[in-house]
C-alpha positions as CSV (number, residue, x, y, z in Angstrom):
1,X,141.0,109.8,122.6
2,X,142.2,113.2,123.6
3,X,139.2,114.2,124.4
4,X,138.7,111.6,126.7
5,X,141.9,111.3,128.5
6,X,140.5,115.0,129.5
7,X,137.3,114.4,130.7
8,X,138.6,112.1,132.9
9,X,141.4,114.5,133.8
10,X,139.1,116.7,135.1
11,X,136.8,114.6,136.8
12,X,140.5,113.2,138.6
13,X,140.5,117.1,139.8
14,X,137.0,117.4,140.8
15,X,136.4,119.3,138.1
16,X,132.9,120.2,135.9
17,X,131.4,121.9,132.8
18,X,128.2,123.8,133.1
19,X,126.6,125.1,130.6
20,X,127.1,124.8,126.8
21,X,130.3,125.2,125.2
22,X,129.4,127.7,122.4
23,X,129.8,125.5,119.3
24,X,127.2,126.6,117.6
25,X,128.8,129.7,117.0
26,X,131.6,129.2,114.4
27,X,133.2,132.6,116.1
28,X,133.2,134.0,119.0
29,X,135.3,135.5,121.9
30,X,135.0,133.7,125.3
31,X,136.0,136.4,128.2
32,X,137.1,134.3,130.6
33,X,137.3,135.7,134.8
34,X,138.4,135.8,136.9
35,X,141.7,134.7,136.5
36,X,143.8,134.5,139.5
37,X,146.2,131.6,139.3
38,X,148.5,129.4,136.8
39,X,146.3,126.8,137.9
40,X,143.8,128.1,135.6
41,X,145.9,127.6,132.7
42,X,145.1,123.5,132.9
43,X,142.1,123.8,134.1
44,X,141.3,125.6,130.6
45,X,143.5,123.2,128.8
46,X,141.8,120.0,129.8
47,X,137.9,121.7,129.7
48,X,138.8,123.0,126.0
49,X,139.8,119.4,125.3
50,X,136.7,118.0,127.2
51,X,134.6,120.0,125.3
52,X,136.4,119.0,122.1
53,X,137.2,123.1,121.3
54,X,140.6,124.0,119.3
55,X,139.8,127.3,120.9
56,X,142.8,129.3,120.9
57,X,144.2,131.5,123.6
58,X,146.4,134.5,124.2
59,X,149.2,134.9,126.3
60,X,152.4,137.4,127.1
61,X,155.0,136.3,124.6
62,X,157.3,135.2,126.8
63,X,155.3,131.9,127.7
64,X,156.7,131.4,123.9
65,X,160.1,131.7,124.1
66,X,162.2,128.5,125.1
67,X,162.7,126.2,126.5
68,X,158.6,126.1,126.9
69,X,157.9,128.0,124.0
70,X,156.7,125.1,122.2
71,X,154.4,123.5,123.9
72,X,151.8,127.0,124.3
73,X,152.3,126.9,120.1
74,X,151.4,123.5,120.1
75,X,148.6,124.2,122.2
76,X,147.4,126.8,120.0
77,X,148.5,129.9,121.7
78,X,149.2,133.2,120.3
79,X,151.9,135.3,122.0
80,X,151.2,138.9,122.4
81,X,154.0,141.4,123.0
82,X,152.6,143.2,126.3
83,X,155.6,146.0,126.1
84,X,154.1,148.3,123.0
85,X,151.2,149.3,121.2
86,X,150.4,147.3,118.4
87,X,146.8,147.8,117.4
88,X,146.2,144.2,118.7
89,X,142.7,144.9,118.8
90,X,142.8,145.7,115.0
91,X,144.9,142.6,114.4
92,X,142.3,140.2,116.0
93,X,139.6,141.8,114.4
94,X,141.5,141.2,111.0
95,X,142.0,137.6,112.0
96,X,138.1,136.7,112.7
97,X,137.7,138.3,109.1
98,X,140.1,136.4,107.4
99,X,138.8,133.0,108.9
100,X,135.7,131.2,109.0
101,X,135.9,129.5,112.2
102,X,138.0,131.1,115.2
103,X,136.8,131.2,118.7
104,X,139.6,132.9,121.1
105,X,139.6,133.3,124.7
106,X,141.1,136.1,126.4
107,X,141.2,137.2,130.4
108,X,140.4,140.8,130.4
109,X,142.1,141.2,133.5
110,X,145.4,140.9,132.0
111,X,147.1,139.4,135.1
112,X,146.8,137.1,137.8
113,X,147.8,139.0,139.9
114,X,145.2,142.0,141.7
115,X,144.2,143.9,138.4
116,X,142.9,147.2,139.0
117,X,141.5,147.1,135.5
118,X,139.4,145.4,133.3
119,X,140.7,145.9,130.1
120,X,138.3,146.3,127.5
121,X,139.8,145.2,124.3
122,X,137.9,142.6,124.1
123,X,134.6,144.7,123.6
124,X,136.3,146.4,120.7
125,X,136.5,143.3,119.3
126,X,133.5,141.4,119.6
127,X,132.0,144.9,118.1
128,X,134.5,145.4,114.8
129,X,134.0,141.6,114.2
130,X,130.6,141.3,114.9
131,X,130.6,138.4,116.8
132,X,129.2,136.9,119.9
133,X,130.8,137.7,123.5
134,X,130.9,134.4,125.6
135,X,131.6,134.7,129.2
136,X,133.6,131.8,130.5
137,X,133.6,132.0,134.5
138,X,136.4,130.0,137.2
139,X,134.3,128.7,139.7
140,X,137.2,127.3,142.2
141,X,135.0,127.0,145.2
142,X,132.8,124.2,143.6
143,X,135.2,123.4,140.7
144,X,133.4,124.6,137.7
145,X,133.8,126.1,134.6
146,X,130.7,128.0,133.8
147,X,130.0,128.6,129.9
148,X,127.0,131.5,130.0
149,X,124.8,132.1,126.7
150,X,126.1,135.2,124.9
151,X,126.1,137.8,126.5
152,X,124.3,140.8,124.7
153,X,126.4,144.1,124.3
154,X,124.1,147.4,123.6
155,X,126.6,149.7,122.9
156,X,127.1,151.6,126.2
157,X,130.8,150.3,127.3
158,X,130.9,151.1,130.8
159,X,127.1,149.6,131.4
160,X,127.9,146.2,129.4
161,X,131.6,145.9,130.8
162,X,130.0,146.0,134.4
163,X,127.4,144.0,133.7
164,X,129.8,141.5,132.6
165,X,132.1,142.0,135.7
166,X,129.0,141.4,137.9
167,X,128.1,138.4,136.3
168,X,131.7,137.4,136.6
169,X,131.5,138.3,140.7
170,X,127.8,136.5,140.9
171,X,129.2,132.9,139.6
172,X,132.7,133.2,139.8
173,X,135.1,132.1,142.9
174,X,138.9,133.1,141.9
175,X,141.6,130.5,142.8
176,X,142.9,133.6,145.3
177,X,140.3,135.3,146.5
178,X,142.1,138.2,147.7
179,X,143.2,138.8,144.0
180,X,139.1,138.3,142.8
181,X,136.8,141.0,140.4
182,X,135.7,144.0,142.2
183,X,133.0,146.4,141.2
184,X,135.3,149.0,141.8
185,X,137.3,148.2,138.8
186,X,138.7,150.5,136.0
187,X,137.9,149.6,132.5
């Protein structure tokens, strides 16, 4: 039922899926860019529930306090307190260990706003877990979500990461364009 109620929520938006959702994999991280907008937040929503995913998602922890709180737990967030270090990678890592099936989804940008990095956590993870890296891309100009294959890391961080960010810039459209990927990026 749920998972009907958002197919059709996203076909009321224009919306499409291309490409496979990944659930073949019982883990993996989706990277998902470029992220530009709360709009992207449904968007996500309804596509994870199209695609019948209980994929879970990170967010700054105060998305989690009230009176809204609720409602990203119930979704299956996982609030992340942005102001300290707190070997977040280390604690994902340990949380794709202790479980047998977990995909997450994380926006390496960090932000909506213009990031001037790409922040690579998310590579330290897929490597310590040893699992598969899916990019998820925004398409705004022809509303669609793009699920690519896994994307093979090598080892070299800086090659893979802007490999990754030029896939992101060769499929992707970001809801602002002005805020979009550039290969000028930190990471």
């Amino acid at each position: 039922m749920l998972q009907r109620f958002c197919e059709i929520m996203l076909k009321l938006w224009g919306w499409k899926i291309s490409g496979a959702y990944p659930h073949q994999h019982k883990k993996a991280l989706l990277v998902c860019a470029p992220h530009t907008s709360n709009w992207d937040f449904p968007v996500g929503i309804f596509v994870r529930g199209a695609e019948n995913s209980n994929c879970t998602f990170i967010a700054k922890d105060s998305l989690f306090k009230p009176p809204f709180g609720f409602i990203f737990r119930w979704l299956n967030g996982v609030p992340v307190d942005r102001s300290k270090r707190n070997n977040f990678v280390d604690q994902i890592i340990e949380e794709y260990n202790q479980r047998e099936n977990l995909h997450i989804i994380i926006t390496p940008e960090g932000m909506r706003k213009k990031a001037k990095r790409f922040k690579s956590g998310f590579y330290h993870i897929v490597q310590g877990a040893n699992i598969p890296l899916i990019p998820a891309i925004f398409d705004w100009k022809n509303k669609e979500m793009i699920f690519e294959p896994a994307f093979e890391i090598t080892g070299d961080k800086n090659a893979d990461i802007k490999r990754l960010i030029e896939l992101f810039i060769e499929k992707g459209n970001p809801y602002s364009p002005e805020d979009g990927l550039s290969l000028e990026m930190e990471y």
